[in-house]
FIMI-558744 format. One record per residue: residue in three letters; residue number from 1; x, y, z of N, C-alpha, C in turn. Coordinates in steps of 0.001 Angstrom, whole numbers, plus 524288, in hexadecimal, padded with zeros to 5 digits. Each point is the difference from the previous one (the first is absolute). Layout:
BEGIN
PT type seq   n.u   n.v   n.w  ca.u  ca.v  ca.w   c.u   c.v   c.w
PT  ALA NUM     X     Y     Z     X     Y     Z     X     Y     Z
...
This chain:
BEGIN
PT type seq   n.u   n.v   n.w  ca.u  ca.v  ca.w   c.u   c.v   c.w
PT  UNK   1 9F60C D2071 9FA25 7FD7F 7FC40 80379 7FB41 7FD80 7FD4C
PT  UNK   2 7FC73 803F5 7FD0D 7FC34 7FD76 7FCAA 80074 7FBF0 7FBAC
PT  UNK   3 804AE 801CA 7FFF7 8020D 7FCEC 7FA3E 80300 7F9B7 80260
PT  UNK   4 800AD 80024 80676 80203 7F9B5 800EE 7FB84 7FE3F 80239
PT  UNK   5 7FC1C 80149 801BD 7FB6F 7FED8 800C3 7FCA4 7FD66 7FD5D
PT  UNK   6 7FF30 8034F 7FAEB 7FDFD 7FE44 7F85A 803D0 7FAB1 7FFBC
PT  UNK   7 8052A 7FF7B 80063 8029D 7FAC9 80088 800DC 7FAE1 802FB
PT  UNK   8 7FD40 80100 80382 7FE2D 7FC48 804FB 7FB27 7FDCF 7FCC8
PT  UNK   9 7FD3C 80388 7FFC8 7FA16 7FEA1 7FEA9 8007D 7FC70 7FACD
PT  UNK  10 8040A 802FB 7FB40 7FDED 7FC97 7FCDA 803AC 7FA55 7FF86
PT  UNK  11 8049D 7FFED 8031F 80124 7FA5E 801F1 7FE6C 7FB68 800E7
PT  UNK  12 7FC5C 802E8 80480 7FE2A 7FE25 804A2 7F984 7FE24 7FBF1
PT  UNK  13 7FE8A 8010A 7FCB8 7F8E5 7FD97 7FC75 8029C 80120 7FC42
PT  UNK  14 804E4 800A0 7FC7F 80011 7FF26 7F9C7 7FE58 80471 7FDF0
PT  UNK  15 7FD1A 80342 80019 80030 805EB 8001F 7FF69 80268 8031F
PT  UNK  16 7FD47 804F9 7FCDF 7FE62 803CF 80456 7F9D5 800B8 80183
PT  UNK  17 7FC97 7FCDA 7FD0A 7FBDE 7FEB2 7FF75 7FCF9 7FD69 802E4
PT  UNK  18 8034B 7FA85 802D9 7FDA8 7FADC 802DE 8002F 7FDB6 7FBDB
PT  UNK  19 804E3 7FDFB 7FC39 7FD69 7FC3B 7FC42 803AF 7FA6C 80243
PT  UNK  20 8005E 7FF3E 8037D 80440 7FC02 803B0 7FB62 7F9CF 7FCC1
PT  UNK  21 8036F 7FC2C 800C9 7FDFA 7FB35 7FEA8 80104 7FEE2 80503
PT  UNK  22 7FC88 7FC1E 80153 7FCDF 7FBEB 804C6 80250 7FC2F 7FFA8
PT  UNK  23 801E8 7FBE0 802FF 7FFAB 7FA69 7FFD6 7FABC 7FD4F 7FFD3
PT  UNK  24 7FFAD 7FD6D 7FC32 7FB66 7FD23 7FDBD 7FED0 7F99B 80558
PT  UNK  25 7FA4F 800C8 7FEDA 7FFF1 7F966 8031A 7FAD9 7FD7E 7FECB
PT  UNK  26 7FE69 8014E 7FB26 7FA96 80096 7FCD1 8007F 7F991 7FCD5
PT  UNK  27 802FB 7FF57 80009 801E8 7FB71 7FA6B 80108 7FBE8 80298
PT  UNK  28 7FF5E 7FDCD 7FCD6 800BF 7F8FB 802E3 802B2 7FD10 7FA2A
PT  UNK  29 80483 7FDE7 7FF04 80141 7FCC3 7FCA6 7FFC5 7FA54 7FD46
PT  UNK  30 7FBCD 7FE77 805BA 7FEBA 7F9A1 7FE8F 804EE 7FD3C 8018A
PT  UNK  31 7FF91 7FC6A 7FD12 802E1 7F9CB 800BE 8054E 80091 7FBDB
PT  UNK  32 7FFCC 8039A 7FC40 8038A 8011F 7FCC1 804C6 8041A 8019D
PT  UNK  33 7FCC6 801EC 80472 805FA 801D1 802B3 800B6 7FE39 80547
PT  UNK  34 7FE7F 7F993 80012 80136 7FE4B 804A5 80575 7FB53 7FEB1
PT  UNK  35 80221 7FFC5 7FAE4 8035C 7FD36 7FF21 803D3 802B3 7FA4D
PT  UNK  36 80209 7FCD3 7FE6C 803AF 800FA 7FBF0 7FDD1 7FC7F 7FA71
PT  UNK  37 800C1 803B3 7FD32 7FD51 7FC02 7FA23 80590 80005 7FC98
PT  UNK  38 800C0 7FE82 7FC0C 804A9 80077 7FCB4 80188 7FDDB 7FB9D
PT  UNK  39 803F2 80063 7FE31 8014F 7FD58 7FA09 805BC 7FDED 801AB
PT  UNK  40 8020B 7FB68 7FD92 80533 7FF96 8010A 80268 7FC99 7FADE
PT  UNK  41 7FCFB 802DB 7FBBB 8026C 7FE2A 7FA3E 7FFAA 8069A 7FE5A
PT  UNK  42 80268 80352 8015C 800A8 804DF 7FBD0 804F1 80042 7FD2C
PT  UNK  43 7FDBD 800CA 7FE0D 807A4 80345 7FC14 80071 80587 80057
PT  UNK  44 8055C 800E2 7FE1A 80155 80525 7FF98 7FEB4 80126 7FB99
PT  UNK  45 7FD8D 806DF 80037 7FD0F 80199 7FBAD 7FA1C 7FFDB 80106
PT  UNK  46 7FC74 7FBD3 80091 7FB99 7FD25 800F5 7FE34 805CF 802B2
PT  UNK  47 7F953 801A7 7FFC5 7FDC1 801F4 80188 7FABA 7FDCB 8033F
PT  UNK  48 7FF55 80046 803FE 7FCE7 7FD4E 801DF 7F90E 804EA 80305
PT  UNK  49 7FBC7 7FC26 7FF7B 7FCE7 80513 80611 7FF99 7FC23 803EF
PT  UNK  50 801C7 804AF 804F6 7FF77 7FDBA 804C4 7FB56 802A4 8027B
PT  UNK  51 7FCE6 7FAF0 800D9 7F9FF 804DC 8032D 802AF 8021E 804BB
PT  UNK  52 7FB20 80402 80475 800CB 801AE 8030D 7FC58 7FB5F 80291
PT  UNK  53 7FE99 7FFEC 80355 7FB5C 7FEB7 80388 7FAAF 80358 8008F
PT  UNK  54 7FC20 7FD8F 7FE8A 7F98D 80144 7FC9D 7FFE6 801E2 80728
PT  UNK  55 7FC46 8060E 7FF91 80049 8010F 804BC 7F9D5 7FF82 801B1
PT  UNK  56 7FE8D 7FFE0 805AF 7FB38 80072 802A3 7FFC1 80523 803A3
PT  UNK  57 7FB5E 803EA 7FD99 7FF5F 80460 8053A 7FD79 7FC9C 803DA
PT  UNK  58 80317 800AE 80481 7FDD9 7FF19 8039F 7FD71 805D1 80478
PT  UNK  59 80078 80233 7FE84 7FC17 803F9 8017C 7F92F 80146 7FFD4
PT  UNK  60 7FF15 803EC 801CC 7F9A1 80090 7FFC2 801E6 8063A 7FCF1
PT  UNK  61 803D0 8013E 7FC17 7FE9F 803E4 7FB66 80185 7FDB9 7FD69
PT  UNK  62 7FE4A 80254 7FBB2 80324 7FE4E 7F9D3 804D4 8050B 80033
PT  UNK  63 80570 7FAC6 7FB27 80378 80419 800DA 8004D 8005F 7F9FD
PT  UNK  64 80376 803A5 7FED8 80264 800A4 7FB09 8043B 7FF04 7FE85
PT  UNK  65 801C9 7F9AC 7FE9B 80507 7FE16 7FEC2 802BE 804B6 7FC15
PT  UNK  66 803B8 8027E 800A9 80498 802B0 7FB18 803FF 7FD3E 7FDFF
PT  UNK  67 802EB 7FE23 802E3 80554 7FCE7 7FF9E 800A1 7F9A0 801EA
PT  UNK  68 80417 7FD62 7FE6F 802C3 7FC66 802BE 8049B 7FCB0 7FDC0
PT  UNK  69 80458 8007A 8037C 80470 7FDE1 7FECA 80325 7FDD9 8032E
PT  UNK  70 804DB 7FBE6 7FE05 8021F 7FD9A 80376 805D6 8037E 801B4
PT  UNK  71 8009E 7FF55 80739 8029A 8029D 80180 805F1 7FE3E 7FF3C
PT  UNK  72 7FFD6 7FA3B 7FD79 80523 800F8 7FF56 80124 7FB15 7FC17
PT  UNK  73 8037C 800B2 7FD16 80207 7FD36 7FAF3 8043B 7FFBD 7FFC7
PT  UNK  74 800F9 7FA53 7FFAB 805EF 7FCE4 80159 80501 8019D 7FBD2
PT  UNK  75 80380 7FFCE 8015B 802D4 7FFF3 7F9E9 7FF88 7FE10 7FDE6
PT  UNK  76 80159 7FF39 7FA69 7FD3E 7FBDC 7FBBC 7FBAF 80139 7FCDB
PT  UNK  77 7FC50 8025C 8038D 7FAF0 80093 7FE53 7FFB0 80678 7FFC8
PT  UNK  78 7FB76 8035D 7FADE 80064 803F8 7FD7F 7F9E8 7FFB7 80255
PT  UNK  79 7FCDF 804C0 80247 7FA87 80182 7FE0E 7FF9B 802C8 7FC7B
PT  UNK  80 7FE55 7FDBE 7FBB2 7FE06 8047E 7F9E8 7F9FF 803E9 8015A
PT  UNK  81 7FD09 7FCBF 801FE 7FCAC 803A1 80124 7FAE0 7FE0E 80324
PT  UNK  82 7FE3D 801E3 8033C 7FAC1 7FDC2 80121 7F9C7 8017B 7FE99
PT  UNK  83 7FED9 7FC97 7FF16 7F9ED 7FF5A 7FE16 7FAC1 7FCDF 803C7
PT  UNK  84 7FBE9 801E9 7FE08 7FB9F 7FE17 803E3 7FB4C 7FDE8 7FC13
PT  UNK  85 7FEB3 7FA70 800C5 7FC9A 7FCC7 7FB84 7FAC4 8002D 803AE
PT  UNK  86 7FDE3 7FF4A 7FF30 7F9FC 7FD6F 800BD 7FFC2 7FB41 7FF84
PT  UNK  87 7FF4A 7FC48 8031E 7FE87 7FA29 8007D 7FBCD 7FD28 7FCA2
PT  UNK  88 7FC66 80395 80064 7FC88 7FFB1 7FAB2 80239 7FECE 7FA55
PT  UNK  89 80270 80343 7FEFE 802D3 8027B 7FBF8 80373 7FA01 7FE21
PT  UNK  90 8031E 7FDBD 803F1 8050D 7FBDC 7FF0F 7FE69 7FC16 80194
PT  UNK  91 7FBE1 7FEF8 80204 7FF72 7FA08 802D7 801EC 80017 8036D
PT  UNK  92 7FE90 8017D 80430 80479 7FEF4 80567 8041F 80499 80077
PT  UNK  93 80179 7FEDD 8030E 804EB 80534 80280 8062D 7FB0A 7FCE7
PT  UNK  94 803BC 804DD 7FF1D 80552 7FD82 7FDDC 80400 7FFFA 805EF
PT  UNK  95 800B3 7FBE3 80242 803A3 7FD0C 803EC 80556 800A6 7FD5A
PT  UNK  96 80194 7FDDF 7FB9E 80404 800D4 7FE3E 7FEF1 7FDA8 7FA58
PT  UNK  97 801F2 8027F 7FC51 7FFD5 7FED6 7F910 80457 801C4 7FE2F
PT  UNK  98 80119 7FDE9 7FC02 80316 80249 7FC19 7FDF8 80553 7FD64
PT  UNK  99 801D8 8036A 7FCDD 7FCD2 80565 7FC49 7FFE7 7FCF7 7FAD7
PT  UNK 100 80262 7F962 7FDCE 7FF2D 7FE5C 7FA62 7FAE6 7FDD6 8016C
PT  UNK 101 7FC3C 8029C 7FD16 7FAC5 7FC72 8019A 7FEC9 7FBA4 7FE36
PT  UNK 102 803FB 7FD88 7FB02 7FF86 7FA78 7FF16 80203 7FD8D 805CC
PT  UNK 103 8050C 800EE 801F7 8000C 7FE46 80674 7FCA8 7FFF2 803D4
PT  UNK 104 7FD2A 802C5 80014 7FD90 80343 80672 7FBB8 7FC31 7FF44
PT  UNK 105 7FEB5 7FFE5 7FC4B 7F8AE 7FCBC 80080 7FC00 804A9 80297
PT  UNK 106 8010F 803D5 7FFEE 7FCF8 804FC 80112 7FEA8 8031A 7FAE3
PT  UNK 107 80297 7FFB6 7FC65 7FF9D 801CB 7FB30 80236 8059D 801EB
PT  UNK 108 7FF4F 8037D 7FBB3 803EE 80330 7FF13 7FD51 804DD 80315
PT  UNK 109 80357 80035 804B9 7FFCE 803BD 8034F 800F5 80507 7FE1C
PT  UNK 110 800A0 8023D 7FC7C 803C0 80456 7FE45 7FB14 801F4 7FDFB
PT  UNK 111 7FA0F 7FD13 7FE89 7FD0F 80414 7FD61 7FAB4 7FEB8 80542
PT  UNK 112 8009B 7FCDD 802CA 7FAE9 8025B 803E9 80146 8067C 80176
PT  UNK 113 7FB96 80061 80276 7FFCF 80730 80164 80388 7FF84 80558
PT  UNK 114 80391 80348 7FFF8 8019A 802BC 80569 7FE48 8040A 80194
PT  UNK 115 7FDCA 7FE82 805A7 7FDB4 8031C 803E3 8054E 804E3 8038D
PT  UNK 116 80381 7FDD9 8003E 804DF 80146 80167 7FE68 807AD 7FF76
PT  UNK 117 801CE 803B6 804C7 7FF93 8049B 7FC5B 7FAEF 801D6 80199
PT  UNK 118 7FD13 7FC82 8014D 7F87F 80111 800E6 7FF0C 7FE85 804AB
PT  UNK 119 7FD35 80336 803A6 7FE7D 7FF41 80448 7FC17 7FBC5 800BA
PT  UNK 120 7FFC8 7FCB2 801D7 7FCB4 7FB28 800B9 7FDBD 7FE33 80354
PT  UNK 121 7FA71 8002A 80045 7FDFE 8013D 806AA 7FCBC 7FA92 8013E
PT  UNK 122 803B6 7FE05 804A9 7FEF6 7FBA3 8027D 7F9A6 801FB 80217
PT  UNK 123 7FD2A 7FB63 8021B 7FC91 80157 80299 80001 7FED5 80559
PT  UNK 124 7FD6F 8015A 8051F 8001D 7FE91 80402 800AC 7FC23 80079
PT  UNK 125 801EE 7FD8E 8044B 7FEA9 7F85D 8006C 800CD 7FE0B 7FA7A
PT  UNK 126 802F8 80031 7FC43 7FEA5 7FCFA 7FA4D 80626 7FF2D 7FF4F
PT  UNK 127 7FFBA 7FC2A 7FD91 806FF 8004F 7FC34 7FF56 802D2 7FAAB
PT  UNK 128 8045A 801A3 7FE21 80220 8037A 7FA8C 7FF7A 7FB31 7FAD7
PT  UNK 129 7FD3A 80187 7FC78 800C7 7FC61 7FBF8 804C2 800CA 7FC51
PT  UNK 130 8010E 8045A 80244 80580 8037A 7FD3A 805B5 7FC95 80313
PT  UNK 131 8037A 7FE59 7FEF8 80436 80046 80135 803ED 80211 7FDD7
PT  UNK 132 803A9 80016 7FF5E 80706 80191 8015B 8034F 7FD2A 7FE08
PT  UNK 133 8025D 7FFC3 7FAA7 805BC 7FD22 80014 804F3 80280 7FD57
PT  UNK 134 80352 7FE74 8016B 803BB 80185 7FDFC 802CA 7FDA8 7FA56
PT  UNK 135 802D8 802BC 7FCF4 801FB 7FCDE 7FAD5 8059E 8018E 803C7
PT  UNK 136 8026C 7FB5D 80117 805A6 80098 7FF6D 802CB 7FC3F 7FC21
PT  UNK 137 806C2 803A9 80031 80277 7FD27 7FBFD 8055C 7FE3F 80442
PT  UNK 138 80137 7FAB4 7FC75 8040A 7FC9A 803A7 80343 8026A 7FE59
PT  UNK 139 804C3 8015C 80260 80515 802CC 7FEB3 8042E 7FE21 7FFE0
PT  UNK 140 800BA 7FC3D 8056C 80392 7FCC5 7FF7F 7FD41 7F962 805AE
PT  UNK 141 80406 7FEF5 802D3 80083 7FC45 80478 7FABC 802FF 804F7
PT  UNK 142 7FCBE 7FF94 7FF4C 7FBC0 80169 80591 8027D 7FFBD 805D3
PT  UNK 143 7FF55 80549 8020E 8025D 7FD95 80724 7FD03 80239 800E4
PT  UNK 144 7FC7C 7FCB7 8015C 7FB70 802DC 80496 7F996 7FCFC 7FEE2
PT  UNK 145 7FD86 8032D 801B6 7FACA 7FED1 7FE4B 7FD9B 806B4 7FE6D
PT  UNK 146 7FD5A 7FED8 7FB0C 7FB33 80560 800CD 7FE44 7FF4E 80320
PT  UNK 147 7FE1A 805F2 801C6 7FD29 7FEC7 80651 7FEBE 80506 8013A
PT  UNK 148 7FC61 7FEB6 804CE 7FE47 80567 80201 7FB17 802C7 7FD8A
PT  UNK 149 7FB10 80054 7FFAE 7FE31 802B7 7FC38 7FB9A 80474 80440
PT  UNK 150 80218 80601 7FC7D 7FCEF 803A3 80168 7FAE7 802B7 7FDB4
PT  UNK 151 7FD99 8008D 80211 7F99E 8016A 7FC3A 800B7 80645 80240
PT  UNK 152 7FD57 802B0 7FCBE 7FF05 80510 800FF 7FB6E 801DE 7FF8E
PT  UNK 153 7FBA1 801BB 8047D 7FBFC 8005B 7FE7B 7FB10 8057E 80256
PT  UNK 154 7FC67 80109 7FE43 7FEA2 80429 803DB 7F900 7FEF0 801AA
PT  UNK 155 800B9 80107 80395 7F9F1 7FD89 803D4 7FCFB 805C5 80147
PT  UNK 156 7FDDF 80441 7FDA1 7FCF4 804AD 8016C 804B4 8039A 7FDDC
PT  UNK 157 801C4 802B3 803DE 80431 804EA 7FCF0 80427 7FD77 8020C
PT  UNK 158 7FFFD 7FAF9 8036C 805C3 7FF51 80080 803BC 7FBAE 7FE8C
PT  UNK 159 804E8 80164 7FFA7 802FC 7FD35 7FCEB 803DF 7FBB9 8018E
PT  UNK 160 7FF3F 7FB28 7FEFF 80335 7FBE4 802A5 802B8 7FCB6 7FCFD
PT  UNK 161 8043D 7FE1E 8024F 802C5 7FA79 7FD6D 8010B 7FC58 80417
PT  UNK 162 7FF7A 7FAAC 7FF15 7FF91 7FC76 80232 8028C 7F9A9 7FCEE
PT  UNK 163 80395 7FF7C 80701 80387 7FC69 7FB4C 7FF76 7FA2E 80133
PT  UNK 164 7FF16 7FC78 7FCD6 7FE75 7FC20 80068 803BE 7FBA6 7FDC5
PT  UNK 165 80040 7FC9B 80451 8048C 7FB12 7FC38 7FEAC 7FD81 7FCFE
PT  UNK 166 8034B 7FF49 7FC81 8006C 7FCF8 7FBBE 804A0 7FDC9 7FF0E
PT  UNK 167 8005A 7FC73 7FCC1 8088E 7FD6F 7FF18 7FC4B 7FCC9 7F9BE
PT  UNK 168 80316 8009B 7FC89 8007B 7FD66 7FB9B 8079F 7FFBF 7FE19
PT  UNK 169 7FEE9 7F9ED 8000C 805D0 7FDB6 7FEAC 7FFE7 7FFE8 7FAEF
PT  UNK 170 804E1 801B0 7FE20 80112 7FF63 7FAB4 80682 7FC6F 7FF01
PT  UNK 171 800E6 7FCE9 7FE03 804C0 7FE21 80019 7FFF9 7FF30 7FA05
PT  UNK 172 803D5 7FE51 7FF95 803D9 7FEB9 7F98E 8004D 7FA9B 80023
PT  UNK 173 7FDF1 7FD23 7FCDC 7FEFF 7F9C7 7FDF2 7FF0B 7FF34 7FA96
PT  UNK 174 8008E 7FB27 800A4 7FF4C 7FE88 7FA34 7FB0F 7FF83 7FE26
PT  UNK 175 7FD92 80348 7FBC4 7FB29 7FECB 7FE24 7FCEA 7FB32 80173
PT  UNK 176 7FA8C 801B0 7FFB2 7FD54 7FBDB 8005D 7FD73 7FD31 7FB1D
PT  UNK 177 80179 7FF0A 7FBE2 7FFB8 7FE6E 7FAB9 80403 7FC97 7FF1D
């Protein structure tokens, strides 16, 4: 009986501890996840970053950003990996670029620092100078939109994710050159 009990419990919070994650409602995504941004000249092969949406605590704590990713990726499209820049760092947050930095006009993303991996602590009332993007690779024909994006974050000892919209279109066209 102790032993389906110990299994309720750790179901029911993720262990046996209380280490359960929260639904988040701390974050605010702006104007960048109030629409769809996109590319509709990719090729197959082509590696592209797709930002997340630059977030705002809207709270009265500071939290500790850990994670963030998109909940869902169309066929066609590969996530290689995600990374987190500093705005400082790139000039601006990346909406959508190529990874050839003669393309992107961001220059070569591959040697700013990733934050990605590092806890990153928003401040009360403030936006993140840190954002979120993804490197994906085109695979084949796109159906869908990227979309969906989840942050993972923790506000005192407790632990939340919170999911926020986003849609970045990617389609197959003919270069823009």
């Amino acid at each position: 009986m102790a032993l389906l009990v110990l299994a309720t419990v750790y179901a029911l919070t993720g262990s046996g501890t209380g280490g359960s994650v929260h639904e988040g409602h701390a974050l605010d995504g702006g104007t960048q996840s109030a629409g769809n941004v996109g590319y509709e000249h990719a090729r197959v092969g082509d590696e592209y970053w797709a930002g997340l949406p630059i977030l705002w605590n809207t709270s009265r704590s500071d939290i500790r950003l850990t994670a963030a990713e998109f909940t869902h990726v169309p066929k066609g499209l590969k996530v290689v990996e995600y990374r987190a820049f500093d705005a400082d760092e790139t000039d601006g947050n990346v909406v959508f670029a190529s990874t050839d930095a003669d393309e992107s006009g961001m220059g070569d993303l591959f040697k700013v620092r990733n934050y990605a991996g590092r806890a990153v602590t928003i401040k009360a009332n403030s936006g993140s100078n840190v954002y979120y993007v993804a490197r994906i690779k085109v695979t084949g024909p796109v159906e869908g939109n990227l979309s969906g994006c989840r942050y993972s974050y923790q506000q005192g000892t407790t632990s939340y994710q919170q999911h926020i919209d986003c849609s970045t279109i990617v389609r197959l066209g003919p270069p823009l050159k």
